[in-house]
N, C-alpha and C positions, 0 to 999 in steps of 0.2 A: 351340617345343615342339609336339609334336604335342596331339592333343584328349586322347588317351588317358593322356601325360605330366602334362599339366594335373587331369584329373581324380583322379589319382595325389596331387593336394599341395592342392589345392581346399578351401578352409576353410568358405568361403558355398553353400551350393543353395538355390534359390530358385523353390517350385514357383510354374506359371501354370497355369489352367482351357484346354484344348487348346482349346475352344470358344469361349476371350476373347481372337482374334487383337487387338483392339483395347488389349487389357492386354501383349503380348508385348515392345515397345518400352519401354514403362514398367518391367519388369521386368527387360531391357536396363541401362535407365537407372539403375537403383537400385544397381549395381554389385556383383552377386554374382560370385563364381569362377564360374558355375555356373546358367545358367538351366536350369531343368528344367520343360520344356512337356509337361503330363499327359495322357495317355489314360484312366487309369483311375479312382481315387477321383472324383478332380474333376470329374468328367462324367458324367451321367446315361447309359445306353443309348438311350435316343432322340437323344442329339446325339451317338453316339460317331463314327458316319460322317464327320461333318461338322468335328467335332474335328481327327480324322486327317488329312481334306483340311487344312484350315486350319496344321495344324503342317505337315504338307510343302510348303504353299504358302510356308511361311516361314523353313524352316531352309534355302533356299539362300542367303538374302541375308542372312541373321543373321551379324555382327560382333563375335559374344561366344559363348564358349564353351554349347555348349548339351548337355543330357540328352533325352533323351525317354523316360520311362516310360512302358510299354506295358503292356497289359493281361496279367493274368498268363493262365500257361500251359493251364491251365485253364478259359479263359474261351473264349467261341467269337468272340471281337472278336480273340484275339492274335495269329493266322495273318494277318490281314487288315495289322495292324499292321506286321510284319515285312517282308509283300510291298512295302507303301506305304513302306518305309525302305528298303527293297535296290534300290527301281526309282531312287532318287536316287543322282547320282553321289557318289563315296567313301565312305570309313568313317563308322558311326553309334555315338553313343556313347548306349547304351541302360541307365536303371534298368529290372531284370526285378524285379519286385514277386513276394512270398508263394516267392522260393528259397529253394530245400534241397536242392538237388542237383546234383553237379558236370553229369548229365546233360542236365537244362535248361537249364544256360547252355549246353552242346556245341551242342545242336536250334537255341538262340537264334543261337549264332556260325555257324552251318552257314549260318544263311537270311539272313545281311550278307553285306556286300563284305569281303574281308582287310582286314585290319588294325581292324575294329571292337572294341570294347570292351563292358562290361560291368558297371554299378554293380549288386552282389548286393542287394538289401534282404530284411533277416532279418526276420522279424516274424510266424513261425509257430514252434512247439515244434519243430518237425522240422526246420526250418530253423537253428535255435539249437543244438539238436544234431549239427549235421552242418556248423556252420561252419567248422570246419578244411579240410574239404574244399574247400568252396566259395572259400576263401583259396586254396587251392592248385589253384585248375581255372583251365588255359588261359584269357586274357581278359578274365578280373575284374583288373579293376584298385583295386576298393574294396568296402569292406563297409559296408552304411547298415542305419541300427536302426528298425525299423519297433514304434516304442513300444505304440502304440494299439490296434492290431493283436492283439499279443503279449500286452497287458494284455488283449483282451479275449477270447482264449481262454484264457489263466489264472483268469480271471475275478478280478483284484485292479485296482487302483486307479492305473491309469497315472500320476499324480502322488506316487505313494507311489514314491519313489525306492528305498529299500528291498527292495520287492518286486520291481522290473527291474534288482538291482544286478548279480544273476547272470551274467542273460544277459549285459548288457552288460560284464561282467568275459569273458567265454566270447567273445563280438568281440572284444574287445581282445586276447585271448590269441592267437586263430585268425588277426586279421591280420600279428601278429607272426610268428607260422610259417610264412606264406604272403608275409612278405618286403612287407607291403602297409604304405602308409600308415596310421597310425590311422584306425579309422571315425568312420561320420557319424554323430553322435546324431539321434535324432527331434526332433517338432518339437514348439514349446512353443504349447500351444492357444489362450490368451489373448494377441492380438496386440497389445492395448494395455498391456502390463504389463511393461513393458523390463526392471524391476528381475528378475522372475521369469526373463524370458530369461538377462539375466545371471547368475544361480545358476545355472540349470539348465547354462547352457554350461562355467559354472566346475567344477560339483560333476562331467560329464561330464570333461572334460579331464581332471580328477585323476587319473580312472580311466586316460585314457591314448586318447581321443576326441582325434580332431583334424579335426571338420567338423562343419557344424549344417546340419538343413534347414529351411529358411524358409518361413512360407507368407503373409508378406503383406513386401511391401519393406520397411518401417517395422525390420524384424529384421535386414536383413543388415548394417548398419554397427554395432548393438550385439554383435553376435556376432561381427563380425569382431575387434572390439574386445577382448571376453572372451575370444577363443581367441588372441589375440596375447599374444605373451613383455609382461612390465612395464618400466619402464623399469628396475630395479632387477636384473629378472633380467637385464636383458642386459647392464647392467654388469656383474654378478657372472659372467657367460659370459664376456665381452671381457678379466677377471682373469686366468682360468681360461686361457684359449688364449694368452694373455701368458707366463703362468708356467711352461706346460704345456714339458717336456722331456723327450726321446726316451730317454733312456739317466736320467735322474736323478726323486729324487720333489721335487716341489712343495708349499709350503701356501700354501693361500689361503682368506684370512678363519679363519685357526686349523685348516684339513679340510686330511688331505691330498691330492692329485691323481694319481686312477689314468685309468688308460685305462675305466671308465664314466663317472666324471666329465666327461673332455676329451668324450666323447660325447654324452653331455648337452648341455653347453658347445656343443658344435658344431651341436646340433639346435635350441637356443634359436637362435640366430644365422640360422638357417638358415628359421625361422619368421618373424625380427622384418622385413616386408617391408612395403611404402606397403599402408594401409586406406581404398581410395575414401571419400570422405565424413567419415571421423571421424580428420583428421589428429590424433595423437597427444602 
């Protein structure tokens, strides 16, 4: 599978500080879909230089699927960004922080090599408005919720689930239209609270979430976990594709079995895949 295929069904992201080559391996190790070496939150303006070296010094020899979020468009650090990722050979697979518009991702994919990619992160009002679009522009392969962000120009309560139920109904709608995987929820602030991770992955999912991003290793075998089928559903899926026939209807467990159901059925099945670290 390519990087871009990958990033398309990716459950785990798992940011690292672009400035803590020494954290990059470890981050490796902890077994996400998905390392995501940062430019932007995670690094001050005084180490962004250094950052950038340090991540290109590293994604050639990298052995696991890698992101790189780059400074958004707007910033005067994200030209330099892009140069530093197109001068390395093939495709980069970039989160563009603070989109809302099919145009920046165009500018972003203009300044890679073909075949690069594009993880959208929503996490602005204009951005949340305009995700349909962004589902459907050339390149994006996923859409990630940029919670913190989004709560803090709303000015409401990032943990008040509630209040970001919206938007994140409005991703989940936009990637369906744009044919994309479910998106990535944001990430859960308290890294030593697994129990809280596991709701928040759960009560995401429900919505119709199919990715968490990480910000310390300790999360990505809990959420891999939370966002995997139960063993129950997938019994009830392996029923379902049992009973399921082309020309007649089926019941199973008393429902009967139409073509959303088998799809369903099919997409469980399709999720229940080995979890590094937290065999099941």
């Amino acid at each position: 599978m390519s990087t871009a295929e990958i990033a398309g069904t990716a459950r785990t992201w798992l940011f690292v500080p672009g400035n803590r080559p020494e954290r990059f391996d470890k981050a490796a190790a902890a077994g996400p879909d998905v390392v995501v070496l940062d430019l932007e939150d995670a690094v001050a303006p005084a180490h962004k230089d250094a950052a950038r070296a340090h991540v290109t010094d590293w994604l050639p020899q990298a052995d696991v699927t890698v992101a790189v979020r780059i400074n958004a468009a707007a910033t005067i650090w994200h030209d330099a960004d892009l140069a530093a990722l197109a001068a390395l050979d093939g495709p980069s697979l970039v989160m563009l922080p603070k989109a809302d518009s099919p145009e920046t991702v165009a500018a972003v994919l203009a300044a890679l090599p073909d075949g690069s990619a594009v993880v959208a992160l929503v996490e602005t009002a204009l951005g949340v408005a305009g995700a349909i679009d962004l589902a459907r522009s050339p390149g994006v392969v996923r859409l990630a919720f940029g919670s913190f962000d989004l709560a803090a120009e709303l000015g409401v309560d990032p943990d008040h689930a509630p209040a970001l139920a919206p938007a994140r109904g409005k991703l989940v709608l936009a990637s369906a239209v744009g044919e994309l995987a479910g998106p990535i929820d944001g990430v859960t602030g308290d890294v030593r609270d697994h129990e809280r991770l596991a709701e928040d992955v759960t009560a995401a999912a429900a919505l119709g979430f199919a990715g968490k991003l990480c910000i310390h290793p300790g999360q990505v075998a809990p959420a891999a976990v939370a966002l995997a089928p139960t063993p129950d559903e997938v019994a009830w899926a392996e029923r379902v594709l049992a009973a399921a026939t082309e020309d007649g209807v089926a019941l199973v467990d008393g429902r009967m079995v139409d073509a959303p159901v088998v799809a369903r059925a099919r997409r469980i099945i399709s999720l229940n895949r080995p979890i590094p670290g937290a065999p099941r």
